[in-house]
N, C-alpha and C positions, 0 to 999 in steps of 0.2 A: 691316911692316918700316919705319923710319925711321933716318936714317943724315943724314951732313952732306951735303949740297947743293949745288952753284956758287949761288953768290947772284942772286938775283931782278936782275934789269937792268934800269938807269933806262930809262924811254920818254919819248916825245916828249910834251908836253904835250897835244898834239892827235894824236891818232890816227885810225887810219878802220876803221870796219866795214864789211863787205864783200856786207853783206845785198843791199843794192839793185843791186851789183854781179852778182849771181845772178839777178837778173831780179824784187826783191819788188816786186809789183803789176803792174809793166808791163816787156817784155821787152826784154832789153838785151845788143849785139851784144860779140863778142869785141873789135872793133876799138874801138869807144865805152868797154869797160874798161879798155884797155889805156890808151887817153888820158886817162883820171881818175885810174889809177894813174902813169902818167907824171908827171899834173900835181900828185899830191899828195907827189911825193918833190922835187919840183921847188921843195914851197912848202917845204920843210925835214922832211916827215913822214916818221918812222922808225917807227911804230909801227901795226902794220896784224893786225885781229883777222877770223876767219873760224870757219867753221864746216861740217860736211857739210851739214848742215841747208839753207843757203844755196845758194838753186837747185839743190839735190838733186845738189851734187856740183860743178856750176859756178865759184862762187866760190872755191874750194881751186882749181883745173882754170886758172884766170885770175888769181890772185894768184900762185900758183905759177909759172906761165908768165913774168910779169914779177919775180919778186925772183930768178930763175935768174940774171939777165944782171948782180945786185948783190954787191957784195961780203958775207961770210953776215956777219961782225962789225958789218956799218953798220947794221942793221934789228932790230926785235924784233918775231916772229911767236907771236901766239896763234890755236891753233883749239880744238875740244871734241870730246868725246867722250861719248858716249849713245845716237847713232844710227848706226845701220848704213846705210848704202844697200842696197837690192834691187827688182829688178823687182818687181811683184807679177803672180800668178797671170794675172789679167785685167785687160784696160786702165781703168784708174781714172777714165780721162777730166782735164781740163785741171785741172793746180795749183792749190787755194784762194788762194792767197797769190804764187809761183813762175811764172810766165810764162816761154814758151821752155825749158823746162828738159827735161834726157834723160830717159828714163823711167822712172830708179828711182826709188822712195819711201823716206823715212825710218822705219826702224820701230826704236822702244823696245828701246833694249840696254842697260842697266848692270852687266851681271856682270863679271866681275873679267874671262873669256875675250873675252867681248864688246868691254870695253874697249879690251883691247889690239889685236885686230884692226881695230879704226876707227880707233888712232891708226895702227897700219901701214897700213889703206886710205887714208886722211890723206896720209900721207910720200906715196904713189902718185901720189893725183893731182896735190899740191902739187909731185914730182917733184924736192924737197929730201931732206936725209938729216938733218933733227933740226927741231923746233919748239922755242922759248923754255919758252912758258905751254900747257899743256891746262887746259880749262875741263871742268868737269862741268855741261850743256846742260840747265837747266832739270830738273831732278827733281824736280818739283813733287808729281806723287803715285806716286816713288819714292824714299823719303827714305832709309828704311832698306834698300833694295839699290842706294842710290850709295854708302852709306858701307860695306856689307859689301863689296862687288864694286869698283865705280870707284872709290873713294876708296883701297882697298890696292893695286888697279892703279897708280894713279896714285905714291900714294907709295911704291912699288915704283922704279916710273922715275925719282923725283928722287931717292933714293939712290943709284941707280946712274950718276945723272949725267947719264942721257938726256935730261932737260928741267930747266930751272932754276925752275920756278914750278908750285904745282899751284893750281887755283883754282877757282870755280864761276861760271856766270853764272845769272843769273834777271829777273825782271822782278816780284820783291817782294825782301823786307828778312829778314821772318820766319823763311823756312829758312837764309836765308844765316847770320845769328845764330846757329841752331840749329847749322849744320855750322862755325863758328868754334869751339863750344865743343865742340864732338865730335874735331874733328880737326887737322892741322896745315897748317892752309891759307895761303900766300905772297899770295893777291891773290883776290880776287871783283870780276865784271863787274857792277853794277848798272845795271840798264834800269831808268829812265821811275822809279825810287822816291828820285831826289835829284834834282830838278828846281826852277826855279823856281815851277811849278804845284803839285809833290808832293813834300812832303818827307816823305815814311814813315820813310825810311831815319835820320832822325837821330836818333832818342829813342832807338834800340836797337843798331841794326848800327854807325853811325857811329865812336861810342862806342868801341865792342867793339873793333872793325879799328882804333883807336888804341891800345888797350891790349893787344892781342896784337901788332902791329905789323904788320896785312893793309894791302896797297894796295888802293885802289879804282877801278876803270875805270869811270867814271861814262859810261854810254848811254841811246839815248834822250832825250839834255835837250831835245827840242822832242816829245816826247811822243807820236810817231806825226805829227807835222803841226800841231797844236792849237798851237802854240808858234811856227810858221812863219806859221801863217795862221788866228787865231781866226773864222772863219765858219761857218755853219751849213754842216753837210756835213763838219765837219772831223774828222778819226780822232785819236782816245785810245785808245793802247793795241790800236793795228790794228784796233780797230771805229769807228762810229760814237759820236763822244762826246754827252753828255747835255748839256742846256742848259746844269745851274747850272755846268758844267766849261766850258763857253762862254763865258759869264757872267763867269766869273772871270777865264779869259786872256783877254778883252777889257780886262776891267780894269785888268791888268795891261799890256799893249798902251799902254792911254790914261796911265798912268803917263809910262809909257817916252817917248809923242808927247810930253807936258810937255816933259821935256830934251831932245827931240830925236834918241833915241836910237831905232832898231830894238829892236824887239819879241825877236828874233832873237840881238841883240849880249849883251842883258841873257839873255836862256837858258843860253845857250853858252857864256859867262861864269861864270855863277854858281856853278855846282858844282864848278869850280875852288878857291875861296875856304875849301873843307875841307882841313883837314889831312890828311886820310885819301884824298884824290883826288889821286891822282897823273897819271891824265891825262883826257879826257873825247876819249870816241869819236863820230864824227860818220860820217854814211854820205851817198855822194854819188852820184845815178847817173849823170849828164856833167858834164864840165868847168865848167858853169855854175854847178853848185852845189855845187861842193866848192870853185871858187873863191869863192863868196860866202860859205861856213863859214870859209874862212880871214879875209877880210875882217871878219865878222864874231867872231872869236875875240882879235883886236887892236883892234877898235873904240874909242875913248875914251868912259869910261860914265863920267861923274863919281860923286861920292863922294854927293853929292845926292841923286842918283836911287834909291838902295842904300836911303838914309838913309827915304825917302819910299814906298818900299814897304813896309819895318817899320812904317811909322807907320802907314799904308792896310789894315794887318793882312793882308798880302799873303804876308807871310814869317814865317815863323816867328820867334821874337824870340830864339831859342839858335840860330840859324842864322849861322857868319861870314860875314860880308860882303866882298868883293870890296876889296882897296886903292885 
């Protein structure tokens, strides 16, 4: 069912996801999130992206907690829908990824029923009575039951008004494409595939989300860490990265030192510079370093530097460049 819609709402240029707020890798107290969500409305940020997924129910549980005390008009809230929370049978033992987290698991839902019950468990913990954008969470090898199930869920709810944005996130280009030309999608989150290190996303998705008129939430632009801190040991893509992926954000690193610039400022930065990226999401787990995303999001990069990566064959040469 598709019907007219309240229209998609501007967001902040910087946004924040809420991943590391839920505890990803290392665990993180109510009180320490509460201070980074404090401090990130403080630097001017209205646009805050979550998900169940995220510390298995935490991250909704503590963003929530904090936009209750905001006025609902000032903020624009995205989470997703795909996963269910539930105990499982027997104790699983400690989170791959989710440190401190309660004890349910996420388990694989895209039916159209399913759907809707995670955005209603969603409103629960987040403890709001509507979200902006739902995301459809990664249906990597559920392509054809996000679109039979989620996807008529979903545009179900934006005809009737209950959300302004339907969207998907992933951490490739490929399906996102796929589900632009299948259906009528307002916005996709892209992870870690329009980065200064990766640009997948331009030759096909980029493109497209201009021509049907999709926003882009660009995440991930430090790539897991590889973009903060090119050293051995550094994670791409939540694993350990490969050399020649070393190799390269070094490169790119020793560019940036030329001008003077952080390694950091020029990531952060860059995926900006598309038309089709409306805002880029950053995740912070203390005050430290969601202050230093802010600093680095305004940093002056000159025009120079841009110029001298194309040239280093660092960038792609259809990729715009930063003003």
């Amino acid at each position: 069912m598709s019907g007219a819609a309240p229209a998609l709402p501007a967001v902040s240029p910087l946004g924040l996801g809420t991943a590391p707020l839920g505890g990803l890798y290392s665990a993180v107290s109510d009180e320490q999130a509460a201070g980074v969500l404090a401090a990130a409305w403080d630097a001017g940020i209205r646009f805050f992206d979550t998900a169940p997924m995220y510390g298995n129910g935490s991250a909704e549980r503590r963003l929530g907690a904090f936009l209750r005390g905001k006025p609902r008009a000032s903020y624009v809230l995205a989470t997703k829908v795909g996963r269910l929370l539930r105990r499982p049978a027997r104790d699983e033992g400690e989170d791959a990824f989710y440190k401190g987290t309660p004890p349910e698991r996420p388990v694989f839902d895209f039916t159209y029923d399913g759907v809707l019950r995670s955005f209603e468990e969603s409103l629960a913990r987040l403890g709001l009575d509507r979200v902006d954008i739902l995301h459809i969470h990664d249906p990597d090898a559920h392509g054809a039951e996000a679109m039979a199930g989620a996807y008529r869920a979903l545009d179900r709810l934006r005809a009737q008004g209950v959300i302004r944005g339907v969207g998907a996130g992933m951490n490739q280009s490929a399906m996102l494409a796929r589900l632009a030309r299948e259906g009528r999608f307002d916005c996709f989150l892209l992870a870690g595939r329009y980065t200064l290190l990766d640009q997948e996303g331009l030759a096909e998705l980029l493109p497209l989300c201009i021509e049907k008129g999709i926003r882009i939430y660009a995440g991930g632009v430090y790539n897991s860490g590889i973009l903060a801190d090119p050293s051995p040991g550094a994670k791409f893509n939540y694993v350990d990265a490969p050399p020649e992926l070393i190799e390269r954000a070094r490169r790119l690193d020793a560019v940036c030192r030329t001008y003077g610039v952080p390694l950091k400022a020029a990531a952060i930065q860059f995926p900006r510079a598309h038309p089709a990226v409306a805002s880029v999401l950053t995740g912070a787990r203390n005050i430290a370093e969601l202050s230093e995303n802010v600093a680095m999001f305004t940093y002056p990069v000159p025009a120079a530097l841009w110029q001298a990566l194309r040239t280093e064959g660092l960038v792609d040469p259809a990729a715009p460049l930063p003003a």
